[in-house]
Each structure stands twice: as C-alpha cells, then as structure tokens.
C-alpha positions in Angstrom: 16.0 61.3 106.3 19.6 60.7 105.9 21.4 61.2 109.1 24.7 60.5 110.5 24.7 58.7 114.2 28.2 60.8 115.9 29.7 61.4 119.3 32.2 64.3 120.0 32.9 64.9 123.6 30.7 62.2 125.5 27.6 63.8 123.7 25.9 61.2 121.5 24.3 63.1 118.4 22.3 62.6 115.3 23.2 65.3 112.5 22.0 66.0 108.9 23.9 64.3 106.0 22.6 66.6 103.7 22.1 70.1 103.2 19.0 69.6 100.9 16.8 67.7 103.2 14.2 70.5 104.5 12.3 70.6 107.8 8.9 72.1 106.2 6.3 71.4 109.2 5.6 70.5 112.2 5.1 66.6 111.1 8.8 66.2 109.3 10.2 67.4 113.1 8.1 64.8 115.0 9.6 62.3 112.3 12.5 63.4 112.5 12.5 63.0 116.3 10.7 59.9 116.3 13.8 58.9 114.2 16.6 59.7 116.6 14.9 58.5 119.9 14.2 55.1 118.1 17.6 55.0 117.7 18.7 56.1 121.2 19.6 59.6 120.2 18.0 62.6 122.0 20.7 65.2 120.5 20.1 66.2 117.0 22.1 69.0 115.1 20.5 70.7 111.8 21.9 72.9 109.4 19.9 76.6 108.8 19.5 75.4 105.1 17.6 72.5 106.5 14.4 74.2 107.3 12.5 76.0 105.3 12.8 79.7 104.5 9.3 80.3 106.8 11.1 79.1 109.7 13.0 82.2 110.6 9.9 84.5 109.5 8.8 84.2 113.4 5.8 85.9 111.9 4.8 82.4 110.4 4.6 80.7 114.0 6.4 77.4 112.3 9.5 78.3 114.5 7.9 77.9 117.9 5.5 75.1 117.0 8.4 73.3 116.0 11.2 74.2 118.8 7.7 73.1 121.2 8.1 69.8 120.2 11.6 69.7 120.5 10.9 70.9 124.2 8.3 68.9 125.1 9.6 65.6 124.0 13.0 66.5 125.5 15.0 66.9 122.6 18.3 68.8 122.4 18.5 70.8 118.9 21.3 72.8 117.6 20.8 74.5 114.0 24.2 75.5 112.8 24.6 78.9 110.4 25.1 82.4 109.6 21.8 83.7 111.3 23.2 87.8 111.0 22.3 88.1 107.6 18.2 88.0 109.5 17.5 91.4 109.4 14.8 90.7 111.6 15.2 91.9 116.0 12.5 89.7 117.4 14.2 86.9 115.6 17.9 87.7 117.1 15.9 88.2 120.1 14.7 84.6 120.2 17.8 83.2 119.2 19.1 84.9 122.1 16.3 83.0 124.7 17.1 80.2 123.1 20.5 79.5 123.7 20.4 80.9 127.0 17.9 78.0 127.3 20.5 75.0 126.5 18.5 73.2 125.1 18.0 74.7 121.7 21.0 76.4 120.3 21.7 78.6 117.5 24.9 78.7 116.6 27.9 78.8 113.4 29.7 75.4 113.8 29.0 72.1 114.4 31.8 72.5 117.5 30.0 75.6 119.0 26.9 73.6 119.6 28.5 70.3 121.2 30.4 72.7 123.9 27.9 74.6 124.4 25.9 71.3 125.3 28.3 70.0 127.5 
C-alpha cells in the first residue's frame, strides 16, 4: 500500500497516497494496520473512494467487521468524503456514533479529522 507517513498538529498519521488503492475486506484492513503500527503509526486517514462500494451498504456487515478491528487493535481512523450523497438513515446514523466515538471519524477534509483528533 502506498502511504504517506505526516504530522499536522502533534498527531503523527499515516494517509493514502492514492485514491485507487481499495480497502475490499477485512484482511487488506489488518494489513493495512499491521503496516502503520510497524512503522509507529496508530493514526491512519483514508479516503471514501478507498473502500469499496459494499462498505457503506451497512447491509453487507463489511463496515463494522472492519471499524472492529480498527477498535480492537486501537487504531484511530478517519475516512475523509462527501458521505450525503448516502441516501441511506442507518448509515448517517452510524456515522453519527462514530464520530461521537473519537476514534473513528467521518468527515470532508483531511483538516476536519486531525482537529477533531486532537
């Protein structure tokens, strides 16, 4: 995975290079993790278009299995888009009890995330 090691406001992050690199399963997120941590990163910020389209089809279950693994190794996430155009309630619904977690946070920019980290 092609990822770019940052830090913006004393918060040490790993974040996607590129746009076409897809989180598909519970396996790429565990790399993914296993990744960052090996590289003393426990911050990692993701783009929507970086997982795959099943992801926010809460129906699928891929969302939670994968955001539980974020949670149980300790990983911060932030996924970064436009997540209005989901037409879908109990998705804005678990946006919503996401990022009143703090730990996983769905938000537009890149910026948003970091200060809402802090």
């Amino acid at each position: 995975m092609d990822l770019e090691y940052c830090e913006k406001y004393g918060i040490k992050y790993a974040v996607a290079k590129d746009t076409k690199m897809t989180i598909n399963s519970t396996q790429d997120a565990l790399d993914l993790m296993a990744d960052c941590s090996y590289n003393g990163f426990d911050t990692i910020m993701m783009y929507e278009e970086n997982f795959t389209l099943d992801f926010f089809d809460l129906k699928t279950g891929i969302a939670g299995e994968i955001l539980q693994k974020f949670s149980n190794y300790g990983m911060r996430l932030g996924i970064i888009g436009d997540f209005s155009k989901y037409g879908s309630k109990s998705l804005r619904d678990f946006i919503y009890e996401c990022n009143k977690s703090g730990k996983i946070l769905f938000m537009n920019s890149l910026d948003d995330v970091l200060k809402g980290f802090k």
